[in-house]
PASEBA-1860 file (N, C-alpha, C; in nm, 3 decimals):
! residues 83
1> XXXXXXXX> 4.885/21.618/-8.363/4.765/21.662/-8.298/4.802/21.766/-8.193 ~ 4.714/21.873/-8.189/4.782/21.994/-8.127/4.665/21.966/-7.986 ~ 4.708/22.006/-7.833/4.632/21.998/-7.719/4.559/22.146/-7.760 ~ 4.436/22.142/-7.723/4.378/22.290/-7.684/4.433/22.310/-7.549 ~ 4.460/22.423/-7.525/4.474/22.508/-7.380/4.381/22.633/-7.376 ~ 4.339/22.660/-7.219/4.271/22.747/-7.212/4.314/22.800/-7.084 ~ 4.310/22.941/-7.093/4.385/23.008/-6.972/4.238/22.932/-6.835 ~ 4.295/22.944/-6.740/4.288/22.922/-6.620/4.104/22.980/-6.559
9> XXXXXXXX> 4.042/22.926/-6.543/3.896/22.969/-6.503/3.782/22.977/-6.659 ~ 3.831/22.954/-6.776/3.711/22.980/-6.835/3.634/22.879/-6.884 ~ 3.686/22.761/-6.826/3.582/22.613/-6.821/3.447/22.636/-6.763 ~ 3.445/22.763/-6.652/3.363/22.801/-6.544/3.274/22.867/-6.616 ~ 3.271/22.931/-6.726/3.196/23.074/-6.808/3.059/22.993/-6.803 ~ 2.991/22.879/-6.796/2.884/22.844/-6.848/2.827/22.770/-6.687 ~ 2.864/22.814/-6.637/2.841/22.788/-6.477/2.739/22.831/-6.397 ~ 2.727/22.984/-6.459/2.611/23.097/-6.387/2.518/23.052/-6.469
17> XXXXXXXX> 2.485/23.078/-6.634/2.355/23.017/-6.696/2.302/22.906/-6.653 ~ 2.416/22.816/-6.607/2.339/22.692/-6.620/2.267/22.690/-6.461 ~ 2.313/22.733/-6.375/2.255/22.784/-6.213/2.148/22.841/-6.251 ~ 2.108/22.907/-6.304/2.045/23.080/-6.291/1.892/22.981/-6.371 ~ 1.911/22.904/-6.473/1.830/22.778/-6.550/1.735/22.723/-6.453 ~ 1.863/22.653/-6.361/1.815/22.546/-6.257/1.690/22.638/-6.138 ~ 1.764/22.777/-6.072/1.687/22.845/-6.005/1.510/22.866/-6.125 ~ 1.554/22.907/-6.200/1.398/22.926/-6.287/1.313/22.768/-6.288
25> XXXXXXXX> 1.387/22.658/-6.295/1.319/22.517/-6.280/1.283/22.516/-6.151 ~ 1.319/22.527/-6.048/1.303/22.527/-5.904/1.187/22.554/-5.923 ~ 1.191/22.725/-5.933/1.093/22.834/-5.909/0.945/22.763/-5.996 ~ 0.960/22.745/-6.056/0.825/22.685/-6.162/0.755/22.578/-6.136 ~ 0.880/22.471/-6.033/0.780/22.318/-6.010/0.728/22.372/-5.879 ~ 0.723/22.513/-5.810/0.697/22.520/-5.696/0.572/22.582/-5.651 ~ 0.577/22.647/-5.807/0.426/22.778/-5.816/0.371/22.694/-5.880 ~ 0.194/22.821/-5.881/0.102/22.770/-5.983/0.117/22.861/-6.113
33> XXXXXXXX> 0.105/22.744/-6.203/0.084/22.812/-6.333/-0.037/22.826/-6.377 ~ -0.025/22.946/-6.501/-0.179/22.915/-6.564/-0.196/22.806/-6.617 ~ -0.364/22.733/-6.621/-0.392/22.630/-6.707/-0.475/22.653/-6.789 ~ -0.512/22.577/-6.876/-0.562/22.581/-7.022/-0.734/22.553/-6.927 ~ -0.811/22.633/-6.923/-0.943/22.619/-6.895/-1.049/22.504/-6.921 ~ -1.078/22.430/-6.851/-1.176/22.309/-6.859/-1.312/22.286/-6.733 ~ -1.386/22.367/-6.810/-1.478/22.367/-6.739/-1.489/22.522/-6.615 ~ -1.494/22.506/-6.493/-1.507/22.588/-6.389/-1.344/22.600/-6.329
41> XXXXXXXX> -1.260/22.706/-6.350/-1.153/22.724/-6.285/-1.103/22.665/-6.123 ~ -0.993/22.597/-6.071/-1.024/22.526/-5.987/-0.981/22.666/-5.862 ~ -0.988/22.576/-5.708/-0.999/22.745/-5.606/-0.860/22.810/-5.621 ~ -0.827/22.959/-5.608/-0.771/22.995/-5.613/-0.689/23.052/-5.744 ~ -0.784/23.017/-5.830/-0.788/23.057/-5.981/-0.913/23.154/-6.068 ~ -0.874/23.226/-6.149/-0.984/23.317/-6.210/-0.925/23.290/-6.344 ~ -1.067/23.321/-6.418/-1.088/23.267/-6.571/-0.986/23.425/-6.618 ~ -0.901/23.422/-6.719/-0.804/23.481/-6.818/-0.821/23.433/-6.936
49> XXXXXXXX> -0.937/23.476/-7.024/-0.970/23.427/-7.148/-0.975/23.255/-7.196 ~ -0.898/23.202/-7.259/-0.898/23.043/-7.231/-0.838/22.993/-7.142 ~ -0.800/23.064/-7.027/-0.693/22.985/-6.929/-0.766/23.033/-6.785 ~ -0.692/22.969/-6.664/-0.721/22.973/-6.517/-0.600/23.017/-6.467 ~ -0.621/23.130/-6.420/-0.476/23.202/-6.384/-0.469/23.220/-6.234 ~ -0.347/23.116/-6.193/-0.343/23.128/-6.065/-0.356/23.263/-5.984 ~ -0.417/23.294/-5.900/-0.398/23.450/-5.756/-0.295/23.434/-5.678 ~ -0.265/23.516/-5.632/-0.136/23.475/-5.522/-0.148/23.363/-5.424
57> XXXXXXXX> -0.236/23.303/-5.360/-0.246/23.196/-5.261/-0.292/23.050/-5.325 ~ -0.290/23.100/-5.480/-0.330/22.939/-5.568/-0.224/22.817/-5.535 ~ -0.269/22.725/-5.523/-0.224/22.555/-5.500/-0.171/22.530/-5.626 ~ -0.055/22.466/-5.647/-0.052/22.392/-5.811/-0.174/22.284/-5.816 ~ -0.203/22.311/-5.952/-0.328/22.259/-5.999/-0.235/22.167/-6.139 ~ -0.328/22.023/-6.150/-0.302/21.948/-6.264/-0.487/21.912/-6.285 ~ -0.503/21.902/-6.428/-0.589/21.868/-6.517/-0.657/21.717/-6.444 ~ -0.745/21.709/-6.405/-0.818/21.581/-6.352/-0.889/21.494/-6.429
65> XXXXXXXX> -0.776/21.362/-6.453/-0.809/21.270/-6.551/-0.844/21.138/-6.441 ~ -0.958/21.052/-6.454/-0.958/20.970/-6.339/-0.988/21.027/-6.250 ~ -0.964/20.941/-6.097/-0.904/20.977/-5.967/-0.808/21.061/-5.918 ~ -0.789/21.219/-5.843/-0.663/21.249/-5.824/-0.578/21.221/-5.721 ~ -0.490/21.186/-5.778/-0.337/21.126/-5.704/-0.330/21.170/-5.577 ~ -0.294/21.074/-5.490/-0.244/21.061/-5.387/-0.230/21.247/-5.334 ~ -0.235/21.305/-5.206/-0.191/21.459/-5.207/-0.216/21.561/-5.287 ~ -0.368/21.528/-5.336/-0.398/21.610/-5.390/-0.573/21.571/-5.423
73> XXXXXXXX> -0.649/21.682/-5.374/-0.838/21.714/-5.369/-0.864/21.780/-5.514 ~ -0.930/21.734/-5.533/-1.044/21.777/-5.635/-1.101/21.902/-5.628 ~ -1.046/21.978/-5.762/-1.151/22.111/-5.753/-1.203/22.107/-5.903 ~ -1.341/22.095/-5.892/-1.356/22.120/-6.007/-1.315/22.001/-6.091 ~ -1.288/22.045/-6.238/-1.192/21.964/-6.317/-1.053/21.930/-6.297 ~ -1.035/21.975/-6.192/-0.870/21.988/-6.149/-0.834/21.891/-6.043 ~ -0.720/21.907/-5.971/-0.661/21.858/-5.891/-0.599/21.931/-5.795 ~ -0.611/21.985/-5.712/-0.526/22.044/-5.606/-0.417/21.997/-5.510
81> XXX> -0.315/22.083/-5.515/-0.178/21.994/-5.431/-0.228/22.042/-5.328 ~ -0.263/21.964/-5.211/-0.284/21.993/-5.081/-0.184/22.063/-4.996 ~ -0.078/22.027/-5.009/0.035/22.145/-4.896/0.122/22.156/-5.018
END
């Protein structure tokens, strides 16, 4: 059975993608995205054909099933993250 060897630093090569991944996950749980339109767009959103497309000062918004969760008001069909 032969050892693999590999010169010195290129264990590291998959280091930046996998960072650069994580920064784009950050970035995404932090904004608003567009949502799939239900009903009246919630505040800080305008209708974009079937969807509600956040404006620059939009709240993340989730789909309002029930009561909304804890830290977060009601717009509309939606849910608004309060801070």
């Amino acid at each position: 059975m032969a050892l693999e060897t590999r010169p010195r630093g290129q264990g590291f090569d998959i280091l930046g993608p996998m960072l650069a991944t994580l920064a784009i996950i950050l970035a995404l749980a932090t904004t608003s995205t567009p949502l799939v339109k239900a009903g009246s767009c919630p505040s800080g959103y305008v209708q974009s054909g079937a969807y509600c497309a956040p404006m620059a000062n939009a709240k993340p918004a989730i789909p309002k099933v029930g009561p909304c969760p804890t830290n977060r008001m009601q717009s509309g069909y939606y849910c608004l993250k309060m801070h």
